[in-house]
C-alpha positions in Angstrom: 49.7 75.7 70.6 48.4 72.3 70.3 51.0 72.1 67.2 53.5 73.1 68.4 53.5 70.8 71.6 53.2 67.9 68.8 55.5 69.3 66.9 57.9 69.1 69.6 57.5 66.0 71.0 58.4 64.8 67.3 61.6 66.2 67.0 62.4 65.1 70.5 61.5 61.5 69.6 63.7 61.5 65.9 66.6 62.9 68.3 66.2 59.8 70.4 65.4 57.0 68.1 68.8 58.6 66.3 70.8 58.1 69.2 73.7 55.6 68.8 74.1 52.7 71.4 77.6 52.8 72.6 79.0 49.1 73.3 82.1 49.2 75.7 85.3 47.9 74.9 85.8 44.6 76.5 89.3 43.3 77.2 88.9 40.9 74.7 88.9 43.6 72.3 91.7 45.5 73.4 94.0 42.7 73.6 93.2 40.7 70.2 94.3 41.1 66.6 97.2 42.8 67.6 101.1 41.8 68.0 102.2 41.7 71.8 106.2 42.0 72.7 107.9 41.4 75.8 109.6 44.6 77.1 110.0 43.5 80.3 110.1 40.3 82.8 110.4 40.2 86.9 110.0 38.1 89.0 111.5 37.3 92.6 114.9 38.7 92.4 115.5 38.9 88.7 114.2 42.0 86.4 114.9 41.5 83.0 114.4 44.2 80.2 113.8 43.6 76.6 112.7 47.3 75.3 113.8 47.5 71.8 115.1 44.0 71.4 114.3 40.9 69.4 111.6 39.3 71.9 108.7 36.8 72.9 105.7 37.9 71.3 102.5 36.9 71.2 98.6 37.7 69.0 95.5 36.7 69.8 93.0 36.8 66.8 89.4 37.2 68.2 87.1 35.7 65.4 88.5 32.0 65.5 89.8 32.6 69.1 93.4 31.7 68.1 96.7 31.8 69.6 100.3 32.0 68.1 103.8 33.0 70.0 107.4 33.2 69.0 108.0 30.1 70.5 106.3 28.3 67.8 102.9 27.5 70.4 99.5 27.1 68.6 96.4 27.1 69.9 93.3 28.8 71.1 92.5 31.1 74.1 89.6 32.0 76.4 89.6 35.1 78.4 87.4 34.6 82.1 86.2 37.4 83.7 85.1 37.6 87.1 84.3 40.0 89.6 87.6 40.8 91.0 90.2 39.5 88.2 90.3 38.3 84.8 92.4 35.4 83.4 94.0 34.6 80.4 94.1 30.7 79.5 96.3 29.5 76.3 95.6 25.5 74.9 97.2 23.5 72.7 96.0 19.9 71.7 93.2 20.5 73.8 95.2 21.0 77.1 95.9 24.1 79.4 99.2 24.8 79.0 98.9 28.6 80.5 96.9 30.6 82.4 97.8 34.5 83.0 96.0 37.4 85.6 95.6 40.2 83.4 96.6 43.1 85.8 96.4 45.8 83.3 95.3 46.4 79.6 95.7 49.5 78.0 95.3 50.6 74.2 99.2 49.5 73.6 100.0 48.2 77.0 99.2 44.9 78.4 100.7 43.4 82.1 100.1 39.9 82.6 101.5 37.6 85.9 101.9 33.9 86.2 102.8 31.7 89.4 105.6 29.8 88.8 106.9 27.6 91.9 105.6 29.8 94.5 107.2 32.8 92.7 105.1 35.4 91.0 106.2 36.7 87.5 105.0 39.4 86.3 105.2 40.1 81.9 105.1 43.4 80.6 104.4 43.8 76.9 103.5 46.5 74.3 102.5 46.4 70.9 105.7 48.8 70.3 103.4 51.5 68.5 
């Protein structure tokens, strides 16, 4: 009996010291290493749609924390989260040049907003998979 309790408790503790820690997926990770296009731009009264067209696109690559767009911007990027939102910052030269709320990040999907002259913009993109 006494074996068998031992026994036991041995196989319970290889099944548990086996076990694998899962790490979540930060945002971070979902957004970097990966091409971004524009499908879609609104913002007061205008709605522009790019699906399927030559576009703005940008990439984040998470080991050197760089940034690089179709507009021929360079730079690095920092991504803030706090308790109720989570910001996107793009510099250049040293200098904040952008700063986006990330509303939404999925696997292929990413909606970002800006506040432009009292006029909220909001930036659809996908990774056009």
């Amino acid at each position: 009996m006494r074996q068998g309790i031992i026994g036991l408790l041995f196989v319970m503790l290889i099944i548990t010291g086996c076990q694998k820690q899962i790490v979540p997926e930060t945002i971070e990770d979902k957004l970097a290493d990966k091409a971004w296009y524009l499908e879609r731009k609104s913002g007061g009264q205008a709605n522009f749609i790019y699906t399927g067209q030559p576009t703005f696109s940008f990439r984040l690559t998470k080991n050197v924390k760089s940034y690089i767009d179709t507009d021929g911007i360079t730079g690095t990027y920092m991504i803030e989260e706090q308790s109720n939102f989570t910001t996107l910052q793009v510099n250049t030269n040293g200098r904040q040049i952008e700063a986006y709320a990330i509303k939404q990040v999925e696997k292929n999907y990413v909606v970002l907003e800006y506040n432009r002259y009292n006029i909220v913009y909001t930036l659809y993109f996908s990774t056009r998979l």
